[in-house]
C-alpha positions in Angstrom: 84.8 103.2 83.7 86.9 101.1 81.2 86.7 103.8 79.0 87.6 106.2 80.9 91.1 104.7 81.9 91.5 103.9 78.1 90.9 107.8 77.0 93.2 108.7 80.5 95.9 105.8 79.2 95.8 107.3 75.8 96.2 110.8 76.9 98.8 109.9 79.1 100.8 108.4 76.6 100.2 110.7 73.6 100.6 114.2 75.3 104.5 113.9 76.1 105.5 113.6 72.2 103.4 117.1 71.9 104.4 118.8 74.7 108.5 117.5 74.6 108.0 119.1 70.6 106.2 122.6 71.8 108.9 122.8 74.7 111.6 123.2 71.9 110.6 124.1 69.2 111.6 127.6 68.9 108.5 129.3 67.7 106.4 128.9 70.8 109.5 129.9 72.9 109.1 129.8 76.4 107.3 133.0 77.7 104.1 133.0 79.0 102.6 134.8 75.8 103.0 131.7 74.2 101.2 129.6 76.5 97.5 130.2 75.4 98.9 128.9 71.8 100.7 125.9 73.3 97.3 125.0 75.1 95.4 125.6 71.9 98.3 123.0 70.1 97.7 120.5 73.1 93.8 120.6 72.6 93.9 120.4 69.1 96.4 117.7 69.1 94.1 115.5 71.6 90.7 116.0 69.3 93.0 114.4 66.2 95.2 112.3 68.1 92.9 110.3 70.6 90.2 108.9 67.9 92.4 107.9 66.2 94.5 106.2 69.0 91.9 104.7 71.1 91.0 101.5 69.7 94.4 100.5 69.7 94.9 101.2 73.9 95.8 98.4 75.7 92.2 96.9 77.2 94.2 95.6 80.5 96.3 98.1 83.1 100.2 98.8 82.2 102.8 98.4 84.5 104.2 101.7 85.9 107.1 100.9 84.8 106.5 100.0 81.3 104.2 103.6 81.3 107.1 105.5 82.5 109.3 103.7 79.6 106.5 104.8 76.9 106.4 108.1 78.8 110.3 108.9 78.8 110.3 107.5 74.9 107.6 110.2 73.6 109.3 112.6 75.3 112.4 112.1 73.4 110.7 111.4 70.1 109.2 114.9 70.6 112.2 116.7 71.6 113.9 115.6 68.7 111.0 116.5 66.5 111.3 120.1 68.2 115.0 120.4 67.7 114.7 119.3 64.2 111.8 121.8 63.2 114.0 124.5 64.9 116.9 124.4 63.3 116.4 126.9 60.7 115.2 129.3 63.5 118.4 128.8 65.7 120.3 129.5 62.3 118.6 132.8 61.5 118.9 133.9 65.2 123.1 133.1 65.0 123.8 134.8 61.7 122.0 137.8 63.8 124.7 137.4 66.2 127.3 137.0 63.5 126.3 140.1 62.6 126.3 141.8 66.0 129.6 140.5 66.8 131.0 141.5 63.4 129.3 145.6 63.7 130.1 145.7 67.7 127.0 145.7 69.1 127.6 142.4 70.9 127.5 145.1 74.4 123.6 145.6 73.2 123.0 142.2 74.3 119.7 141.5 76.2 117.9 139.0 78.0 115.0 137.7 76.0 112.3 136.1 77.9 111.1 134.6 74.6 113.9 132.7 74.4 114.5 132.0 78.4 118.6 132.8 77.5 120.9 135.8 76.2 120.4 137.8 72.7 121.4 140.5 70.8 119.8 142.8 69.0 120.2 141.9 65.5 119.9 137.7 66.6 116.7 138.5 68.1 115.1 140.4 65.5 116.2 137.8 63.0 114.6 135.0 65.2 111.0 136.8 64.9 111.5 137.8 61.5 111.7 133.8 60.8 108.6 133.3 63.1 106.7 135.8 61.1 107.6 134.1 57.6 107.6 130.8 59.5 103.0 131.7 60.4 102.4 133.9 57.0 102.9 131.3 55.1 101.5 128.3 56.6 104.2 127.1 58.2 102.6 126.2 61.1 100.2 123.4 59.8 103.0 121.6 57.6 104.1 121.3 61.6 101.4 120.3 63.0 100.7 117.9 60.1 104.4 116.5 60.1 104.1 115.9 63.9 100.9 114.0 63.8 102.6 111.9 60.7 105.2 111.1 63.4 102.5 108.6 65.2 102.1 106.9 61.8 105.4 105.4 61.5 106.1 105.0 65.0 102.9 104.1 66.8 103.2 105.2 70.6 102.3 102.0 71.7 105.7 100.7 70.4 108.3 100.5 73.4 111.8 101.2 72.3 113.2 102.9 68.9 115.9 100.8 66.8 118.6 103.4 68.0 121.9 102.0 66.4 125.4 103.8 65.7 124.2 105.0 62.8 121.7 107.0 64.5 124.8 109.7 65.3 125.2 110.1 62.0 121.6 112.4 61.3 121.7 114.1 65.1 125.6 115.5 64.2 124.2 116.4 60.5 121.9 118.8 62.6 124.6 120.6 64.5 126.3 121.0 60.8 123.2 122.3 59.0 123.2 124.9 61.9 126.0 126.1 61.1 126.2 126.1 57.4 122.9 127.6 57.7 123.8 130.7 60.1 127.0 131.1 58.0 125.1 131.4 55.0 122.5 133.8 55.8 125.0 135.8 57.3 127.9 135.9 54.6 126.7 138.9 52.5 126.4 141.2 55.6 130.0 139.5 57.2 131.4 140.6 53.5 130.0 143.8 53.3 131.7 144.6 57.0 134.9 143.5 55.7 135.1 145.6 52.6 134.3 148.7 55.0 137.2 147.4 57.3 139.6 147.3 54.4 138.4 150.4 52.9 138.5 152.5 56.4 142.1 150.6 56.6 143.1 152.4 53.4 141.5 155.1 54.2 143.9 155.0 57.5 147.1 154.7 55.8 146.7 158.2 53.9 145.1 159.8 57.1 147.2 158.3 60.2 145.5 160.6 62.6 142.1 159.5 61.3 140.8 157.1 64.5 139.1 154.2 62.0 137.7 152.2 65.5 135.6 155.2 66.5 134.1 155.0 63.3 133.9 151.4 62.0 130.9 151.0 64.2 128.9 153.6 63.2 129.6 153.2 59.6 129.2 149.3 59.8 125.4 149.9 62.0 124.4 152.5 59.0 125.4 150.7 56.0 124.8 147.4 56.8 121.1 148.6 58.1 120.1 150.0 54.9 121.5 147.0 53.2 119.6 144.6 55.4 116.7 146.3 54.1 116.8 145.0 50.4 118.7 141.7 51.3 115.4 140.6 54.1 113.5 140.2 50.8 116.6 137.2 50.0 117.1 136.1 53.1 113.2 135.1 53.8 113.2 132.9 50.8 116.0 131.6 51.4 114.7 130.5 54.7 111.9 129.4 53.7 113.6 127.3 50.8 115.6 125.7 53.6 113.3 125.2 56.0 110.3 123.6 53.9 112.6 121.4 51.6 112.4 117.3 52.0 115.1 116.5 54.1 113.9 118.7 57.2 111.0 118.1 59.8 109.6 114.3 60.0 112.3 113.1 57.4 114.8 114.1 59.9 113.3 112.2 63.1 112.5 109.2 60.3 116.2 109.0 59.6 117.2 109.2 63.4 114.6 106.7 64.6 115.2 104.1 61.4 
């Protein structure tokens, strides 16, 4: 029986950081597709996590109290580390709807149960075309290995992070890699549309009766389509570069919890 409530303790406690990471993280999203592969994570996560975890459960019964505390801590430690691997994803999905807004298919907008919010066209395709690099190449167990690293340097027995001012500093450098990120990826298509809305302005001064709105839209979906086509090949190792560079994943939740 005693090791029973030790393995039920230590599930208890190591679970939340998991599950608060899967619950953000944007490549499981939150349709029910996904869930078989969230379970899959969640088993896989107790046969690593709970050897390893289980001599070091507290012998004696915890307090509810102090379990909720450990309980409400993984949780956060685990959203973070999902907000911090999804980052990159969130980026590629807004220079989509940089894009969309900057063409005018903005009206195209959809709800996408993947997501569980609003998305258009061009955002969602460019969120799964960063899941599809994000699995081909591994992705997925530099994840799964960063997130069980997390437990190394701080243990879930340990009650409360050292959260100081300080800590601001990394959680606002997120919201700015965002959007330098979605900026970035989306600058040689933003361009490209504003050459053609120059060039169709010219081309409106010499023909006043020429209606250069009924066609900017057109012209913008066409071109910038077969564009898109030769810069995907750029853009995917660029967001890969990004993503999979030192100062992302565990080094970001390090910096926030240190």
């Amino acid at each position: 029986m005693a090791d029973l409530h030790n393995i039920f303790i230590t599930l208890f406690i190591l679970l939340p950081r998991v599950m608060g990471a899967l619950a953000v993280a944007p490549f499981f999203g939150s349709s029910s597709p996904a869930g078989s592969q969230r379970r899959a994570f969640l088993v896989a996560s107790i046969l690593v996590l709970v050897p390893v975890f289980l001599p070091s459960a507290p012998r004696d019964s915890l307090a509810p109290i102090f379990m909720g505390v450990l309980v409400l801590k993984e949780l956060i430690i685990g959203f973070l580390f999902g907000f911090a691997s999804g980052v990159g994803f969130w980026a590629m999905q807004a220079a989509g709807e940089y894009i969309d807004l900057q063409r005018g298919a903005t009206a195209g907008a959809f709800f996408n149960p993947f997501l569980g919010g609003m998305s258009s066209p061009m955002g969602d395709f460019m969120l799964r075309f960063s899941i599809m690099l994000f699995f081909s190449v591994g992705g997925f167990t530099i994840f799964f290995a960063a997130l069980l690293a997390s437990y190394e340097f701080y243990p879930p027995w340990q009650l409360i992070p050292p959260l100081k001012i300080a800590t601001a500093g990394p959680l606002l450098g997120l919201a700015g890699k965002l959007f330098e990120l979605s900026l970035l990826y989306a600058a040689p298509l933003l361009i490209l549309f504003l050459l053609i809305d120059l060039g169709l302005g010219f081309m409106s001064r010499f023909v006043p009766s020429l209606n250069v709105f009924f066609f900017s839209f057109p012209v913008k979906s066409v071109v910038g389509t077969f564009f898109l086509v030769v810069y995907l090949t750029f853009l995917g190792w660029a967001f890969l570069r990004n993503l999979f560079k030192s100062d992302t994943l565990l080094s970001w939740v390090r910096s926030i919890l240190s």
